[in-house]
C-alpha positions as a Markdown table, in Angstrom:
| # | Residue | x | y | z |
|---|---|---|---|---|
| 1 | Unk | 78.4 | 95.5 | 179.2 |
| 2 | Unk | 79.8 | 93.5 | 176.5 |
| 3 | Unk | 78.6 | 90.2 | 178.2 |
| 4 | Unk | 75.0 | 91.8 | 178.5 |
| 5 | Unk | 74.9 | 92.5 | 174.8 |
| 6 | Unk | 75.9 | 89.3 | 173.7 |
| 7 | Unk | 73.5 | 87.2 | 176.1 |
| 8 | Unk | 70.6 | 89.4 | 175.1 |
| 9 | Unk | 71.4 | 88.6 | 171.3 |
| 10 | Unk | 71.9 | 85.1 | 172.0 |
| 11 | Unk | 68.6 | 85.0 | 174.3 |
| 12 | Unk | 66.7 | 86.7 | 171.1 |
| 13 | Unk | 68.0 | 84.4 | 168.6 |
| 14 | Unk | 67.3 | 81.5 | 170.4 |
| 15 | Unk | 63.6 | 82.3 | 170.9 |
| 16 | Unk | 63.6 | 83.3 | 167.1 |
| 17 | Unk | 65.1 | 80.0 | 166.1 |
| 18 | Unk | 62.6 | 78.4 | 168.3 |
| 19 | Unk | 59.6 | 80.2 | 167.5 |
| 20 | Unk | 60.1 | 79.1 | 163.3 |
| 21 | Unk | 61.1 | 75.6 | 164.2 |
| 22 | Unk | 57.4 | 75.4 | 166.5 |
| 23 | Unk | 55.9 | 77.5 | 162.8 |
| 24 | Unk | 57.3 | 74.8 | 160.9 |
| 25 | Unk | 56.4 | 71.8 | 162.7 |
| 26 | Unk | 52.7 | 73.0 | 163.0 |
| 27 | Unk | 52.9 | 73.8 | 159.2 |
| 28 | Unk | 54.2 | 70.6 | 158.3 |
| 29 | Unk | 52.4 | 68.3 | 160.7 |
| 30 | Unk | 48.9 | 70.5 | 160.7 |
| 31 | Unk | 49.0 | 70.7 | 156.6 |
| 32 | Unk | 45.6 | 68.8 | 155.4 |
| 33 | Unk | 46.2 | 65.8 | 153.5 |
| 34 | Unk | 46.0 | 65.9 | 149.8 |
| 35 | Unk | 42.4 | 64.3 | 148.9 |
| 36 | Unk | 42.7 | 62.3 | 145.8 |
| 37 | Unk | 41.0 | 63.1 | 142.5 |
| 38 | Unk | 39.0 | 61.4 | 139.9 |
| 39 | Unk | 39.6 | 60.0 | 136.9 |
| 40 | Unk | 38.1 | 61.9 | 134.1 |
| 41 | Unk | 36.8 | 60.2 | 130.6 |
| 42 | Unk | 35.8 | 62.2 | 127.5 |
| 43 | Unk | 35.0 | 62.5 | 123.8 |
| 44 | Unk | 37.7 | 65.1 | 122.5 |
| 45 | Unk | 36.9 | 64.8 | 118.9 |
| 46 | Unk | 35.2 | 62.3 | 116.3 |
| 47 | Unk | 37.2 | 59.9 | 116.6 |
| 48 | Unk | 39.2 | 60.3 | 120.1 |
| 49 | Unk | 38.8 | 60.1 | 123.7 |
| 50 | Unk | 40.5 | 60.8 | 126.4 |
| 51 | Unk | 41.1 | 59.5 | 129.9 |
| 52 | Unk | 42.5 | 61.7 | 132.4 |
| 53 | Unk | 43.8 | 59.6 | 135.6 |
| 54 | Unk | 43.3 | 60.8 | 138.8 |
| 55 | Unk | 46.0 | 61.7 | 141.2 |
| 56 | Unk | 46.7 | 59.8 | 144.7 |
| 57 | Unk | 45.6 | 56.8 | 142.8 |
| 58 | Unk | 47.1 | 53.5 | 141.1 |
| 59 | Unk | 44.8 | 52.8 | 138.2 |
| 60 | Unk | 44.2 | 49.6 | 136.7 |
| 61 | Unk | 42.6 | 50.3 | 132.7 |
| 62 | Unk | 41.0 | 48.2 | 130.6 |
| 63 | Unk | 39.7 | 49.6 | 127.3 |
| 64 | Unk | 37.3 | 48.1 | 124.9 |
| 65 | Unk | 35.9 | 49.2 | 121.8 |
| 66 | Unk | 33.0 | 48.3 | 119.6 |
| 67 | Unk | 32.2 | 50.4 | 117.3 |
| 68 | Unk | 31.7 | 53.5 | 117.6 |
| 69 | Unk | 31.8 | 53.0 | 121.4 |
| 70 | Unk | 34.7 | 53.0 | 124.1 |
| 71 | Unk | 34.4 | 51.1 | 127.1 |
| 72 | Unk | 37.2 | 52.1 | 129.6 |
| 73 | Unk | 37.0 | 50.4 | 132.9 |
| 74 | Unk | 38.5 | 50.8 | 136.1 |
| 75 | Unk | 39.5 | 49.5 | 139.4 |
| 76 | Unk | 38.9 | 53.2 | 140.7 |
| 77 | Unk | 36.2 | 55.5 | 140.2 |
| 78 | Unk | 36.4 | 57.3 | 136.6 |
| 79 | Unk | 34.2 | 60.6 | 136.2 |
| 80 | Unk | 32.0 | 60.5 | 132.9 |
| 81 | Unk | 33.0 | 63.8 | 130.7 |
| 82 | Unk | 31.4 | 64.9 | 127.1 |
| 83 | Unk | 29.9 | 62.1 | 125.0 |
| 84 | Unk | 30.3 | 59.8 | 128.3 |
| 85 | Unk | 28.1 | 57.5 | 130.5 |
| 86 | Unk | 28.5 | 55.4 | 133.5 |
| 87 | Unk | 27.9 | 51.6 | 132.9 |
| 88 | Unk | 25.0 | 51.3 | 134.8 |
| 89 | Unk | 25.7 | 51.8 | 138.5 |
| 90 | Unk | 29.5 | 50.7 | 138.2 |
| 91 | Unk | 31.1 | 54.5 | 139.5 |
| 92 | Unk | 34.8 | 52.1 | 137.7 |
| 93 | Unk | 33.2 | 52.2 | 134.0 |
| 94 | Unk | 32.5 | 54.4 | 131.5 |
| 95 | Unk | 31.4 | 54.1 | 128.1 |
| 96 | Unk | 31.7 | 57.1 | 125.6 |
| 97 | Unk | 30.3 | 57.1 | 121.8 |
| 98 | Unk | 31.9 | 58.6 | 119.0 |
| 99 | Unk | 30.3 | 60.3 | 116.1 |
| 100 | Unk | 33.2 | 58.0 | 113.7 |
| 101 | Unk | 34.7 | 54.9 | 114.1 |
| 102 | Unk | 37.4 | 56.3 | 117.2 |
| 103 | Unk | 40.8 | 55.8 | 115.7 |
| 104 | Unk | 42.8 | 57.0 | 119.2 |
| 105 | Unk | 42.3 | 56.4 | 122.7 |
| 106 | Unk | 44.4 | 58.6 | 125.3 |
């Protein structure tokens, strides 16, 4: 009787064992890969914008300024935020104007 009870235990845990490794495997293997995001550029004040780099991507900025105008340019695409425009059709580069001369770019 002894025998029975541990092989019906041992039966139970192995299927248990086996049933979250399966879980697991389809949770790691099935899991949707993570989509990268956009850059973000912005007017934050008078005299500052900011860029916010995506993640998932290596980024490659250039920034310019004349001005009261910010030119930040970029080998990946960088969405346009407050006070900011695309450069024509180039989706990589942004220009954002300032109501001052901008003293900080970050």
């Amino acid at each position: 009787m002894l025998r029975i009870m541990i092989y019906r235990f041992h039966s139970q845990l192995s299927w248990t064992v086996s049933a979250l490794v399966a879980t697991a495997g389809v949770l790691v293997l099935g899991a949707p890969a993570q989509a990268a995001t956009t850059g973000v550029a912005a007017v934050a004040s008078a005299t500052k914008v900011t860029f916010a780099a995506g993640s998932g991507q290596a980024n490659a900025i250039t920034v310019t300024r004349s001005g009261r105008v910010v030119v930040i340019d970029d080998k990946v695409t960088i969405k346009p935020g407050r006070g900011c425009k695309r450069v024509g059709s180039d989706k990589t580069r942004v220009k954002c104007t300032t109501t001052s001369n901008p003293a900080l770019v970050t």
